[in-house]
C-alpha positions in Angstrom: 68.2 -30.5 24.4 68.9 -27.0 24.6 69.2 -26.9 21.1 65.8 -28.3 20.7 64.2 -25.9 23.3 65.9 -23.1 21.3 63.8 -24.3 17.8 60.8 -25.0 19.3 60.9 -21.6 21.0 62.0 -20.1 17.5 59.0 -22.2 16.3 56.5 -20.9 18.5 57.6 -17.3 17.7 57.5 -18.2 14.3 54.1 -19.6 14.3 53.0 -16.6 16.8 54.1 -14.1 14.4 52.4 -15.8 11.5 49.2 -16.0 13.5 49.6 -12.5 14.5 50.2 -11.5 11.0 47.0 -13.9 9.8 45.2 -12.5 12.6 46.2 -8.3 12.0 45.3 -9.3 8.4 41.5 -10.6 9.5 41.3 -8.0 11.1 42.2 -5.2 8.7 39.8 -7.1 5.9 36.9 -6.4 8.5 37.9 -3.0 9.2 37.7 -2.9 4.9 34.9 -4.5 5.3 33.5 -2.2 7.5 34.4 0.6 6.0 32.7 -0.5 2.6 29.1 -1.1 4.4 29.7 1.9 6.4 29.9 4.1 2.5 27.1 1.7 1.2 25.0 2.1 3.5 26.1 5.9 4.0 24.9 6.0 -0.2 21.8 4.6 0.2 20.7 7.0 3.4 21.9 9.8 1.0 20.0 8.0 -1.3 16.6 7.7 0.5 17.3 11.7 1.8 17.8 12.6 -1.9 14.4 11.0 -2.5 12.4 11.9 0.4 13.6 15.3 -0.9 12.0 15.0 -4.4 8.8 13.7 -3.2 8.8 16.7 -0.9 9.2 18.9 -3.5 6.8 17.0 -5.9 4.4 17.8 -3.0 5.2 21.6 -3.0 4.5 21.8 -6.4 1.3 19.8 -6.1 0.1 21.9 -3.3 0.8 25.4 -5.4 -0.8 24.5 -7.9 -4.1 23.3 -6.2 -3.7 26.3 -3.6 -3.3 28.8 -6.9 -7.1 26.5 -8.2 -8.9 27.4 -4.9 -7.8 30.7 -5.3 -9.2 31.2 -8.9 -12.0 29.5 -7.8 -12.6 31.5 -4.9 -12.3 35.0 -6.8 -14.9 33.6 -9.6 -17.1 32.8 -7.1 -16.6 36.5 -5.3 -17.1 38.0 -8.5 -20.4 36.3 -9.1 -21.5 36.6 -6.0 -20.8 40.4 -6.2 -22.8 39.8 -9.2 -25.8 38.5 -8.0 -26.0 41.0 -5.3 -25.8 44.1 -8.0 -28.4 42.4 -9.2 -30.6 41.9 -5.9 -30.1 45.8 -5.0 -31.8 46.3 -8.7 -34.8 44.3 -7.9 -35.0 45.1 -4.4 -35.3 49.1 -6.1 -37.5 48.2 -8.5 -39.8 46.0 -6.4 -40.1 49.4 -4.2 -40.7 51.5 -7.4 -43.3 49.1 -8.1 -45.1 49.1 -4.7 -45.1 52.4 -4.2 -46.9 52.7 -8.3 -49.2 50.2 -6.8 -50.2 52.3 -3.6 -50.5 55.5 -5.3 -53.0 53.7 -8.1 -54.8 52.1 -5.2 -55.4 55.7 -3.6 -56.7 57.2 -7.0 -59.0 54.1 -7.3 -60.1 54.5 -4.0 -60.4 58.2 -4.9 -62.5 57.4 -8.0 -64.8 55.2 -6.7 -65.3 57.6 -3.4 -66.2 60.4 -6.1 -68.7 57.9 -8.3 -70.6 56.8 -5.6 -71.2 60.3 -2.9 -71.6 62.2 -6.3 -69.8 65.5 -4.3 -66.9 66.3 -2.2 -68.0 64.6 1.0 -66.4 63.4 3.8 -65.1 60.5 2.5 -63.5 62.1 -0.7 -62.0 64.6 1.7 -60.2 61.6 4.1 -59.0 60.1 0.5 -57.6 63.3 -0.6 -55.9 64.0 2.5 -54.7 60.1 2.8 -52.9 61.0 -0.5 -52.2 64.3 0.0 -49.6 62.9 3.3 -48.8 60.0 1.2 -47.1 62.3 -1.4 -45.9 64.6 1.5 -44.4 61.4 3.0 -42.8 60.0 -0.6 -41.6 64.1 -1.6 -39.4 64.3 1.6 -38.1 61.1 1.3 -35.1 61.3 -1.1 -35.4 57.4 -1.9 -38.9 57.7 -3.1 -38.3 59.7 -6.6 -40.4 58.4 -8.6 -43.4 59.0 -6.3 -43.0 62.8 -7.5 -43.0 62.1 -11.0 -46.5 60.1 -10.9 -49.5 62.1 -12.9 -52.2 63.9 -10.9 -55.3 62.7 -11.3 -58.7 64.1 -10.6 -62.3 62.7 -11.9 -64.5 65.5 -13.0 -67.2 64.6 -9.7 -64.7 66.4 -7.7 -65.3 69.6 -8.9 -68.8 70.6 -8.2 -69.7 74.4 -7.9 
């Protein structure tokens, strides 16, 4: 019997060490295994980082380009808005020019009809006189009002009466 307890112990090592070997070779196939999803799935986060990435920099681009629009459109619009004010200041000028013409005609009408209708140099004619006399006072010392100095004199021949 000893004989017998001496295979079946040779046995059981035998059949320990096979199933020790089976078993280190399971397990190195999932360490393999392992290792292979590990670089797979290592790729495809590469992968996704690479792309994420691109679409970043697709983005960049895209946001250059429409930034480098806004500011065209913003300097176009500056310029014509410089535009229209150079304008404005010109008709603000000559819309002064003009009022002023205006007035000074009104006073030489007013002056003319004062004259037709007294005949003389009365009272009236003198308060017209001297409301255009300080009007062109007024317009001669102000330096904006140049064109005020360069309107014609006129007198009716009523005025004059000796």
């Amino acid at each position: 019997m000893a004989s017998s307890s001496g295979n079946s112990s040779g046995s059981t090592r035998l059949l320990n060490s096979g199933s020790e070997e089976d078993l280190q070779i399971l397990m190195d196939q999932r360490k393999r295994k392992r290792m292979q999803s590990n670089r797979e799935s290592a790729r495809r986060s590469r992968m996704r980082k690479q792309q994420h990435l691109d679409e970043l920099m697709a983005q960049v681009a895209r946001l250059r380009k429409d930034n480098a629009q806004i500011l065209s459109n913003i300097n176009i619009t500056s310029q014509l808005y410089m535009n229209v004010e150079a304008e404005n200041s010109i008709l603000r000028a000559q819309m002064e020019e003009l009022t002023q013409r205006l007035q000074s005609l009104e006073e030489i009408s007013n002056c003319i009809d004062i004259g037709g209708n007294n005949g003389g140099f009365g009272e009236a004619e003198e308060e017209a006189f001297q409301i255009q006399t300080n009007a062109a006072t007024d317009s001669f010392m102000n330096s904006m009002n140049f064109l005020y100095v360069n309107q014609p004199i006129m007198a009716t021949a009523d005025i004059f009466h000796y």
